[in-house]
Structure formats: structure tokens, C-alpha cells
C-alpha positions in Angstrom: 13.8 -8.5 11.6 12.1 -5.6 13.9 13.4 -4.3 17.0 11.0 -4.8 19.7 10.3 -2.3 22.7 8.9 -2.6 26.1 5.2 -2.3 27.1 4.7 0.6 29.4 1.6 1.2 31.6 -0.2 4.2 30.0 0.9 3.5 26.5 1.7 1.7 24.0 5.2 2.1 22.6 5.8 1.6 19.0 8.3 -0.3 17.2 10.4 1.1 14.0 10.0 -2.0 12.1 12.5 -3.4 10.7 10.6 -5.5 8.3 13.3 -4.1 5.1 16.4 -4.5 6.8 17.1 -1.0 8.1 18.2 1.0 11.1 15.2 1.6 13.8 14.1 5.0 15.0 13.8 4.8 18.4 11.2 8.4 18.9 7.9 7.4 20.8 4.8 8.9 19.8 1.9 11.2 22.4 -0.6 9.1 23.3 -3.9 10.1 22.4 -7.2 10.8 24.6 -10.2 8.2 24.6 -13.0 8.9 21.9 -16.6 9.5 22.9 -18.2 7.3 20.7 -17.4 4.9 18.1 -16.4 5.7 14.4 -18.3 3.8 11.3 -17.8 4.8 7.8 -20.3 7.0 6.1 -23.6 5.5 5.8 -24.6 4.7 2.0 -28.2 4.4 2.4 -31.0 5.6 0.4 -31.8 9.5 1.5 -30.5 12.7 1.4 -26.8 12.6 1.6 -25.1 14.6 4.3 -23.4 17.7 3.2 -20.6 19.4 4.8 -19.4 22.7 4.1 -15.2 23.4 5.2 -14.8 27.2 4.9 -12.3 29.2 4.9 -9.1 27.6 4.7 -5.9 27.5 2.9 -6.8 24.5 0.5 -3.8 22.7 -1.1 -5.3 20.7 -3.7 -2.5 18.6 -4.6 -3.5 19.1 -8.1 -2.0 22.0 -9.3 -3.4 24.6 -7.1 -3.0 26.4 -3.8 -6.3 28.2 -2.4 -5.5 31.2 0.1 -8.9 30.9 1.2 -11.0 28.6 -0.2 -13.9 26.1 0.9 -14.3 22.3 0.0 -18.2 21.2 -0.1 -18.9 17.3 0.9 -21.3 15.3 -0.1 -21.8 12.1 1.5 -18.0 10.1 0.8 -17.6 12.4 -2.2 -15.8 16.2 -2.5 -18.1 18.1 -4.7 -17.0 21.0 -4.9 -13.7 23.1 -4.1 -13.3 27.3 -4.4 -13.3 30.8 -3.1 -16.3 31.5 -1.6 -18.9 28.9 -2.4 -22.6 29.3 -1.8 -23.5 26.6 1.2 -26.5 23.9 0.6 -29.2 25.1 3.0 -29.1 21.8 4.7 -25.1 21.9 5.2 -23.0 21.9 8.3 -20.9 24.3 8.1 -17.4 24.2 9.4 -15.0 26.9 10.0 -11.5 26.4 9.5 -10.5 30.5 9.4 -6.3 29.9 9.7 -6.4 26.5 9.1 -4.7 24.3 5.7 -6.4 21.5 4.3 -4.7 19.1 2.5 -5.7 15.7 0.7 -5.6 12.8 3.2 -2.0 11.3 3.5 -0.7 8.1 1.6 2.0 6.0 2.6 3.3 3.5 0.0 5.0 1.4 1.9 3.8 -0.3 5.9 4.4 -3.2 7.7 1.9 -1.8 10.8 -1.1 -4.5 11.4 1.7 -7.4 10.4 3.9 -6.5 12.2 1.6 -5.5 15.4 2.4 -3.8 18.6 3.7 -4.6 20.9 6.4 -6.2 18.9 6.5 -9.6 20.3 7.5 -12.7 18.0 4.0 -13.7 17.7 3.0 -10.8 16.3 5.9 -11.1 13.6 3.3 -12.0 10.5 5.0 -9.7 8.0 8.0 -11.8 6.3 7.6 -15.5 5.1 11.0 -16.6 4.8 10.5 -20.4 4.4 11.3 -19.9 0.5 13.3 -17.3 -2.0 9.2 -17.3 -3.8 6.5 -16.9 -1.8 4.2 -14.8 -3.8 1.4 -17.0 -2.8 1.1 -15.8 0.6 -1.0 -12.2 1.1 -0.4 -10.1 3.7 -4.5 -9.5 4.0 -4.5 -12.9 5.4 -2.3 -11.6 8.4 -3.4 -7.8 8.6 -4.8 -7.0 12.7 -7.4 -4.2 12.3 -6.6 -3.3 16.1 -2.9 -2.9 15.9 -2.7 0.5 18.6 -0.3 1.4 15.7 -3.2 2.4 13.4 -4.6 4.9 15.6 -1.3 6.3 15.9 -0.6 6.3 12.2 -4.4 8.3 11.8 -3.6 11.3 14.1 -0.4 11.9 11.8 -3.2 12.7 9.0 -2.8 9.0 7.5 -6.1 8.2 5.4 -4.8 5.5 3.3 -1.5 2.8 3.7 -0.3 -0.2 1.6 0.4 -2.8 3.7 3.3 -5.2 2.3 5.0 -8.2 3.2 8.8 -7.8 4.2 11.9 -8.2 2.1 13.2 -11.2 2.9 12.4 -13.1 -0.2 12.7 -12.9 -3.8 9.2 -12.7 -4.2 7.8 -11.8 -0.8 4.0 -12.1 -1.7 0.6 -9.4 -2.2 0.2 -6.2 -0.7 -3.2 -4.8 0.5 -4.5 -1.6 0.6 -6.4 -0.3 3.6 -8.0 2.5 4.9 -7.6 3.6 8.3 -11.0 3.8 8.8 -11.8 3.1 13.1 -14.0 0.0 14.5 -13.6 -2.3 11.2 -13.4 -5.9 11.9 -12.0 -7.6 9.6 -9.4 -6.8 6.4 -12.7 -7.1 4.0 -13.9 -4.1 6.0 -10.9 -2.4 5.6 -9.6 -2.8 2.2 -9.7 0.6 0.4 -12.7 -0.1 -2.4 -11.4 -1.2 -5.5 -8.0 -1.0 -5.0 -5.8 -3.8 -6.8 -3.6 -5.8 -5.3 0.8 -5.6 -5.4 3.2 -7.6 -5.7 6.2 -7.2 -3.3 9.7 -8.0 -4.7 13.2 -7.7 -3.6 16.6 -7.1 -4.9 20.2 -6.9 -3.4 21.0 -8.1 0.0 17.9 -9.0 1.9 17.2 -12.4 -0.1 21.1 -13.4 -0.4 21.4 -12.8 3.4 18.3 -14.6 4.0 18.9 -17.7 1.8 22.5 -17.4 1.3 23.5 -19.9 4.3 20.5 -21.9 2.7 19.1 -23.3 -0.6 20.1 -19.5 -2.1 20.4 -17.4 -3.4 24.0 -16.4 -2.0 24.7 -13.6 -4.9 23.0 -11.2 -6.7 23.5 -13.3 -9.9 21.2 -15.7 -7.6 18.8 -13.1 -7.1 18.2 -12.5 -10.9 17.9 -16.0 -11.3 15.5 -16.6 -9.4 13.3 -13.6 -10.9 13.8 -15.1 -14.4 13.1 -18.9 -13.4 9.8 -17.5 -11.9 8.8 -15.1 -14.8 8.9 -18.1 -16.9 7.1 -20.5 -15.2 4.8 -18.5 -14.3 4.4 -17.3 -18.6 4.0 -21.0 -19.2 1.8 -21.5 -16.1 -0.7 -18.9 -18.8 -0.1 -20.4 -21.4 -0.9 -23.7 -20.0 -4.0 -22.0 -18.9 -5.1 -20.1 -22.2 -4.6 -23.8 -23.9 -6.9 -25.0 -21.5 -9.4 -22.1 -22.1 -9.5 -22.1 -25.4 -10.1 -26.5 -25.7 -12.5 -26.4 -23.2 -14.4 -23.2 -24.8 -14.3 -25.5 -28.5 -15.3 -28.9 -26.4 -18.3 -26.8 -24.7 -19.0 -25.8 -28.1 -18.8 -29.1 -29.8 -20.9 -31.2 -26.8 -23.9 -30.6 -27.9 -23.0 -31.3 -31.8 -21.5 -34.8 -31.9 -19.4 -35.6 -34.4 -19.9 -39.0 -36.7 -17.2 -41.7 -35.3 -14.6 -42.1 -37.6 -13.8 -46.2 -37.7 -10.1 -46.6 -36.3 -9.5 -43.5 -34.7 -11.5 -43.4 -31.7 -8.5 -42.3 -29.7 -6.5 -39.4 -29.8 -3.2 -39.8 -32.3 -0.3 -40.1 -29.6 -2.6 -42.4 -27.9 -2.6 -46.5 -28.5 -5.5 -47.3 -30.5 -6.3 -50.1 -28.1 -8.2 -47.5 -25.4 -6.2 -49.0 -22.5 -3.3 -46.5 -21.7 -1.7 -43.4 -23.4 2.2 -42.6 -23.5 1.9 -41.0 -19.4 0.6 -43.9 -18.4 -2.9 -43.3 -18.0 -6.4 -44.0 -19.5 -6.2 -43.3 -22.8 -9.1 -40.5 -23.8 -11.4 -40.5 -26.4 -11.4 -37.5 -28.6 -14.1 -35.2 -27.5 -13.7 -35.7 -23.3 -14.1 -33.1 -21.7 -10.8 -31.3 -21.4 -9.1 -30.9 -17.7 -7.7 -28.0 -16.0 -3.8 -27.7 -15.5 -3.1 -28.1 -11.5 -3.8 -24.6 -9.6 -0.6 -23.0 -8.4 -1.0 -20.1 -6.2 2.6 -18.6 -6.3 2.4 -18.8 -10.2 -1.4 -17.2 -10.0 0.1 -14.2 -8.5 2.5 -13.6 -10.8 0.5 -14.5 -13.9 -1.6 -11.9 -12.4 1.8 -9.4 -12.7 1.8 -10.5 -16.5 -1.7 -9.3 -17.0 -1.1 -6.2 -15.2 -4.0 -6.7 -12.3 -1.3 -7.2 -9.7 0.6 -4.4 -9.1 4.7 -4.3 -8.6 6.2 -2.9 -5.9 9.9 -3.4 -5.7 12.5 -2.9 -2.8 15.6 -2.2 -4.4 18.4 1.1 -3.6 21.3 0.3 -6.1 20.6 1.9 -9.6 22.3 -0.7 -11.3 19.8 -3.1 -10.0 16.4 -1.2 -10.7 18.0 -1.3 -14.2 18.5 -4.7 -14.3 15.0 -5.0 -12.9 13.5 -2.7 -15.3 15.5 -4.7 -18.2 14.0 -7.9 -16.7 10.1 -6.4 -17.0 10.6 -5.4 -20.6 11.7 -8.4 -21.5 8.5 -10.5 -19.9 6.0 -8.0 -20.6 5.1 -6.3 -17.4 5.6 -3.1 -15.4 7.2 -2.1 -12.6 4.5 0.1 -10.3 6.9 1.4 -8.0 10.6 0.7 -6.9 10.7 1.2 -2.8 13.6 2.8 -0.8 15.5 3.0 -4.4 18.7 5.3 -2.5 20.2 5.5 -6.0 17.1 6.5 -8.3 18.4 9.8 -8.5 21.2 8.1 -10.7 18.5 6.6 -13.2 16.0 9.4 -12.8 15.8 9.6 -16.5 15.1 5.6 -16.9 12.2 5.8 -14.4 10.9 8.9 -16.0 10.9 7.0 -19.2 9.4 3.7 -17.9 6.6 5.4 -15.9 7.8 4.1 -12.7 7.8 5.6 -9.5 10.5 5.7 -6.9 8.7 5.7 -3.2 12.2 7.0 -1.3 12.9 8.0 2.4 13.7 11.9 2.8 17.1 11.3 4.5 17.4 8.0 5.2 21.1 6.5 4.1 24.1 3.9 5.4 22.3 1.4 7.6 23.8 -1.3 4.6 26.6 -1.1 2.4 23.7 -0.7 -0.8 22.0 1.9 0.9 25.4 4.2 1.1 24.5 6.5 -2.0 21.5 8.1 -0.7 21.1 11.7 -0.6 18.8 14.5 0.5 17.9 15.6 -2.9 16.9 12.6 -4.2 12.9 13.4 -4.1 13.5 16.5 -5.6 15.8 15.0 -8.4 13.4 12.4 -9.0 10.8 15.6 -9.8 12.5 17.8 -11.5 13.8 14.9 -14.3 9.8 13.9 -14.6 9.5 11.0 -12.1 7.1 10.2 -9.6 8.6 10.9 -6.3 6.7 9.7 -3.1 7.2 9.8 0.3 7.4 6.7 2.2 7.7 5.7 5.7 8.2 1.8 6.3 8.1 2.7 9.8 5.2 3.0 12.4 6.9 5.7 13.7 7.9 7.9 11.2 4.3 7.1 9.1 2.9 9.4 12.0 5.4 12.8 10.5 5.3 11.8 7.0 4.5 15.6 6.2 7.6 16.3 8.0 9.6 14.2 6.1 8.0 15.2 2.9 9.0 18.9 3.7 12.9 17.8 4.9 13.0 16.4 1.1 11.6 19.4 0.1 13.7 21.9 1.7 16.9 19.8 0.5 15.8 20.6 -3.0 15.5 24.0 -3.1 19.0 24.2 -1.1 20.4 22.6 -3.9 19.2 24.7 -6.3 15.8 22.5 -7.6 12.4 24.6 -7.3 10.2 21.9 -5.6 7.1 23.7 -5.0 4.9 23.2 -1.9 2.3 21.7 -4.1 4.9 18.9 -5.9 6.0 18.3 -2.5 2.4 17.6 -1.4 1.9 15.2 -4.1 4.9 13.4 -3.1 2.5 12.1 -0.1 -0.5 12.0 -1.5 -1.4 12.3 -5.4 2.0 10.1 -6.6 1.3 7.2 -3.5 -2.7 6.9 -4.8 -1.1 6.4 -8.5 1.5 4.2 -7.5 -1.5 2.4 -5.3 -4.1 2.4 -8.5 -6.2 4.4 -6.2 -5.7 7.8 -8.1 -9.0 7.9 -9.9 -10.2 7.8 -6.3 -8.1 9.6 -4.0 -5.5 11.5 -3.5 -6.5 15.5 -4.3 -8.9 17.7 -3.7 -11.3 17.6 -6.3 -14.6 17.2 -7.3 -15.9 13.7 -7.6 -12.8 12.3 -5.3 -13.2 10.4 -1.9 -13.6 13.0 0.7 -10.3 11.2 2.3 -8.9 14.7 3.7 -6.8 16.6 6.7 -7.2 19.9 8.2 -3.4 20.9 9.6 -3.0 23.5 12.8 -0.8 25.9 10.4 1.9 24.6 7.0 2.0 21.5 6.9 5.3 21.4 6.0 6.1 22.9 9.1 7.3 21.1 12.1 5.2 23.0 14.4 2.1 21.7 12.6 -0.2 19.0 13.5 -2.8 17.5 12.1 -6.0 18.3 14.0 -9.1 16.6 11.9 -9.4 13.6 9.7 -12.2 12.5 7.5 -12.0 9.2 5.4 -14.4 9.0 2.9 -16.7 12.4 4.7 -16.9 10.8 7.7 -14.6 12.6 10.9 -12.8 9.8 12.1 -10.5 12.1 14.1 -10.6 15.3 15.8 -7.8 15.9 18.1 -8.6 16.1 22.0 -11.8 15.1 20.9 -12.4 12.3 18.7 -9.3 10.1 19.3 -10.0 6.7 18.6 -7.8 4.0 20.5 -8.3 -0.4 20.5 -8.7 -2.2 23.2 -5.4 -3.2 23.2 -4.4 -0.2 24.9 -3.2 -0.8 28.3 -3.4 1.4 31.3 -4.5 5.1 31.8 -3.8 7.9 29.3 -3.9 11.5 30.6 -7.0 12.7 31.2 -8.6 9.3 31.3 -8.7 9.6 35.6 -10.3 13.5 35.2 -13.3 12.4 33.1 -16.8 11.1 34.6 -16.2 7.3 32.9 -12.9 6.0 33.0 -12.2 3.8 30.2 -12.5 0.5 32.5 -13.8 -1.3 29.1 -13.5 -0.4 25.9 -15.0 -2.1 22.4 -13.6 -4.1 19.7 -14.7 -0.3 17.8 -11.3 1.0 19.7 -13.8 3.5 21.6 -14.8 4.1 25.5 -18.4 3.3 26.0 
């Protein structure tokens, strides 16, 4: 379910979604000016690699270490070096960003923007297959728009990065993509963040029992765990099926080319009538040494399987505690982990357990009582989650709030240290940016300001934590992608005039499929 708003001349307004079942926000964000050209990603091509030289800022690494003043050197997509006062390449730009912060690009966990697409009309509602409790053969890639207006909004909030995840409807709601928000791409393949793995969404408590309950189920919560074990088991006998398979057809390919003598009477395999006219299913009866065949391809069960090997990623809406325990409980048991349990109200309750099971909690800063399991939230919870050795992060599920997710890192923050819990600015940076690129798999790539990372990176007005603050420049991967007033990249889905479109020399009467006026 998302609540859907009306389409006004000038703008587009955004919806909250409501892909997860909660309350909307209902703020509308500043529409941006026209760019002046399009944006492509940083070219890769044999040369000399541009280098970029950011001076003088306050640098908040993310990694342990706040910079008064400090530069950050780019290379090409890469970071390569961050301190006080660095010598600049002879062939550098240099940039000055006296008064400025910079901050690692921001991460958000957890988005429904590009499947559920603005304006929010029902055929843009692509982010919740609830035909079945398992769907975790359906991808949300296969449904992602590239030129949702939302995107461009979500970028000038400092946004470098986003999982995109199917909704919460089902048990077993299908894969997640990763995406970088990167202007004029095409296609999802253009837009995927390099290397990143895929998740797996899931989803406890009320959202599947509402959904199904009037159905097929599951009605309970019983139903719900059900459900997870039936498909964790077929899907561990789905491999093993597989691995049989692997292994006869490694020992046939092995064996073809080295016949065996026949053996008189016992052409045919021993459960098999020795007659060669039908075996116990009913079919042909097969000579030993056929070739072996391939157990039937199940796409559902191929996702999971791909859980059990730990290439597919879990990401798991669930607020009660009692239920991430159960859900922890239920990944022991078959062998896999638990990435990163979203919303998760309560985890404050089991801060210890997720601590122990190296799982994170991606929470709201202060969101609470939309639903009878979301009733135990509290302000602190981020800054419990830290202080007990968990991986708090900052999530928006929300096209409008993704565009202050500083801001909502910083109300977390500030409810921490009223309670008594020393959250420093630094762990409450990572909440946004260093925990969401481990929780993603992308942390070896992103995510903090050092040397041999992405140069995926924001320069703020002031604090970032502060509500005054905007973000006023955006590279992904070394390449400025947004630079406000400036370089403000819309789709051509935009409708109507934005200010200052009627005051420059070429209105925007056409725009590109690049989300740029020509």
C-alpha cells in the first residue's frame, strides 16, 4: 500500500511510500533547477586519470577520524589520499571548500523509490508481489525506473548509494538491488552499484498475516514461521538435489570417455526391470552410464539456496524482539545469516543478541505507533544499538525522508546523548554511511573516506547534523553529479516550469532521457 498525491504543474510531488505498512509523511520537497549538461559516470579509459584536489574542509571520515581542516585528493573514481595539508598533483583541479564538511556519500538501506515511481499512480505500484506468501523469485531490478523524478530528489539530499527492495507483503518478498544514483543511466545494468550482491527481502509479524490471512495464509504468526521453515527446507533439499546432480554428472563426464566392460545381466540400473522397458516411475528404464539429468530449475528455491550459500544477502523487516529472535533462532538452525533486520522498533531489547550474531539493525530515528508491533519504539534505540556493539543504521523507506536522512541520523543522535549514551558525531555518521555499505556488501568499496575507496562523497553547507545544513555537491565515483543551483539534474518526467526555468536564455521545452536540458 502507498499513499498517492496529486501532480502539480511545476513539480513533482512525492509520495511517502507505504510499501512496509507504515504511516506517510506528507512534507514536499524544493524543486531543483535544470542542469546544464548531462552527467555520465567517470570515464575509465586508458590515459591519465583526472585528479581532483578538495581543500580545506572539515573531513569526517567515517572511520574513526574527524579532520578540522583537511584535504581529500581524487583520482579518477578512487580517493587516494586524505590529510592536513596535502601537496596537490601539478595537473590537479583544485577545489576550495574553506568552511565547508565533507562527509562519505550517504547510504540508505532500505527504498522502494524507482518501484514504486512518481507520481504514485497504480501502474507505477511494481514494488510488492502479493500473489503468494513466497515470492523470492521475483527481483525488484526487473521493475527498477532509472527516471523516477524521485532519484534526483533523493541525490540533492547527499544520497550516493540506495538498496532498492521489494515490499513487505509476503513471507518471502524477493531480491533487492543495489544502485547508484548516478544521472542519465538507462537501464538497472547501468545502474547497479559494481559488485554489489544481491538481498533477500523477508518479512515477519503483521504484513504477511494481513496480506494472506483472508487467503491461502498465513493468518498467525505461527503461520508466518511456518512458512519460513517449509521454505528453508525445500529449498536445502532443492541443493542437495543439485550437489547429487553435480557430483554424478562430474563422475559420468569422467567415466565417458573410459567405458566400462558390460557386465552380462545387469545392463540396467538395480531398481530398474532388467527387461529395459520401464523403471518403477514409469519411464524408460536407463542404462547405467547415461548421461545424468538435471533436477527441474526453481527460481524461488534458487534464491534462497543462494541465502544458504551466503551470496544472497538477508534483509529482514521485523519490529518485535521476540520475533528477530525467533528469526535469528531459525538462521542458526539452517545455516545462514541474517544481514540486516529492517525497522526492528524493539532491537534495543535484544541489542546484545544482534551484537552477538553480527547482525545489523537498519531503524528509523523516531518513527513508532503506526501498528500495534511498532508500539515499543524509542528515540534511543540507534544509540542503544551502538553503545551494546551493534550496527546501527539509518534508514529511510521513504522518498521523502531519504532526502534528510542526515537529519534523522542527528535526531537519533541527539536522543542518545540526552539519555545519557556518548554517540559521537563520527558513530553517528557511520550510522548512514559505513554500517549501510556493510550491511549492503559494499564496504570494501564505499562508505568512508579513505584511500583506495570509491570517491562516492558530499560536501555539506555547515554540520551535517544540523538542520540548517544542506548538501551542496555530490560526486559518485569522482565524477560531480550534483552541484546545487548549478548542476541539478532532473528526468524528463518532470512536468511544467521550475523557478528560474522562464529567466534563463533556453527554457527546458525538451529535455533528454539523461534527465538534462539541452
Amino acid at each position: 500500500m502507498k499513499r498517492r498525491l496529486p501532480l502539480l504543474l511545476g513539480l513533482v510531488l512525492v509520495p511517502g511510500q507505504l510499501a512496509c505498512g507504515k504511516r506517510p509523511q506528507s512534507a514536499a520537497p524544493n524543486p531543483p533547477a535544470p542542469a546544464a549538461a548531462p552527467v555520465t559516470p567517470a570515464a575509465t579509459a586508458s590515459g591519465p586519470r583526472p585528479k581532483t584536489l578538495l581543500r580545506g574542509a572539515v573531513v569526517m571520515t567515517a572511520a574513526g577520524k574527524i579532520y578540522e581542516r583537511a584535504d581529500v585528493l581524487l583520482e579518477g573514481d578512487q580517493i587516494v589520499a586524505v590529510g592536513p595539508e596535502l601537496a596537490a598533483p601539478g595537473d590537479a583541479k583544485i577545489v576550495d571548500l574553506s568552511g565547508k564538511t565533507l562527509t562519505p556519500g550517504i547510504i540508505d538501506t532500505h527504498s522502494h523509490i524507482g518501484v514504486y515511481a512518481a507520481p504514485g499512480l497504480a501502474a507505477h505500484a511494481d514494488g510488492n508481489e502479493a500473489i503468494a506468501p513466497n515470492t523470492a523469485g521475483v527481483r525488484a531490478a526487473d521493475a527498477y525506473f532509472p527516471q523516477d523524478p524521485q532519484i534526483d530528489r533523493a541525490r540533492a539530499g547527499g544520497i550516493t548509494t540506495m538498496q532498492i527492495l521489494p515490499g513487505s507483503a509476503n513471507l518471502f518478498g524477493g531480491r533487492s538491488v543495489t544502485v547508484r544514483l548516478t544521472p542519465g543511466v538507462r537501464s538497472v545494468a547501468e545502474a547497479r552499484f559494481p559488485g554489489a550482491p544481491e538481498g533477500l527481502k523477508m518479512a515477519c509479524g503483521e504484513n504477511p498475516k494481513r496480506v494472506y490471512g483472508q487467503k491461502s495464509g498465513p493468518a498467525t504468526r505461527m503461520g508466518n514461521v511456518a512458512g519460513y521453515r517449509d521454505a528453508f527446507q525445500k529449498a536445502s533439499e532443492y541443493q542437495r538435489s543439485w550437489t547429487r546432480y553435480r557430483k554424478d554428472h562430474a563422475e559420468w563426464l569422467a567415466k565417458k570417455d573410459k567405458p566400462e566392460p558390460p557386465v552380462i545381466g545387469d545392463d540396467y540400473d538395480d531398481d530398474e526391470p532388467k527387461d529395459g522397458k520401464v523403471g518403477k516411475d514409469g519411464k524408460p528404464a536407463k542404462k547405467k552410464g547415461d548421461e545424468p539429468q538435471p533436477p527441474a530449475v526453481d527460481f524461488a528455491l534458487e534464491t534462497i539456496v543462494g541465502v544458504l550459500r551466503g551470496e544472497i544477502l538477508v534483509h529482514n523487516h521485523c519490529y518485535r524482539a521476540d520475533e528477530m529472535a525467533i528469526m535469528l533462532d531459525l538462521a542458526a538452525t539452517y545455516g545462514f545469516k541474517i544481514r540486516s533486520f529492517h525497522h526492528a522498533t524493539d532491537a534495543y531489547k535484544i541489542a546484545d543478541k544482534l551484537a552477538a550474531a553480527g547482525t545489523a539493525a537498519s531503524v528509523w530515528a523516531d518513527w513508532w505507533g503506526f501498528k500495534a508491533e511498532s508500539f515499543d519504539g524509542i528515540r534511543e534505540n540507534a544509540a542503544l544499538l551502538t553503545q551494546a556493539g551493534a550496527r546501527a543504521i539509518i534508514h529511510s523507506d521513504s522518498a521523502v525522508g531519504i532526502q534528510r536522512l542526515n537529519q534523522e541520523a542527528a535526531k537519533a543522535m541527539h536522543a542518545g546523548r540526552r539519555a545519557g549514551i556518548p554517540v559521537s558525531d563520527d558513530q553517528a555518521l557511520r550510522w548512514i554511511t559505513a554500517n549501510p555499505a556493510w550491511a549492503l556488501g559494499i564496504d570494501a568499496k564505499t562508505g568512508t573516506l579513505e584511500p583506495g575507496k570509491l570517491a562516492d562523497l558530499v560536501v555539506w553547507s555547515g554540520n551535517p547534523f544540523s538542520v540548517y545544513t544542506i548538501a551542496e555537491q555530490v560526486y559518485i565515483a569522482g565524477e560531480q553529479v550534483y552541484v546545487r543551483g548549478s548542476l541539478e539534474p532532473r528526468t524528463d518526467f518532470e512536468l511544467g516550469y521550475l523557478p528560474g526555468d522562464l529567466e534563463r536564455s533556453t527554457p527546458p521545452l525538451a529535455t533528454t532521457n539523461a534527465g538534462s536540458t539541452p
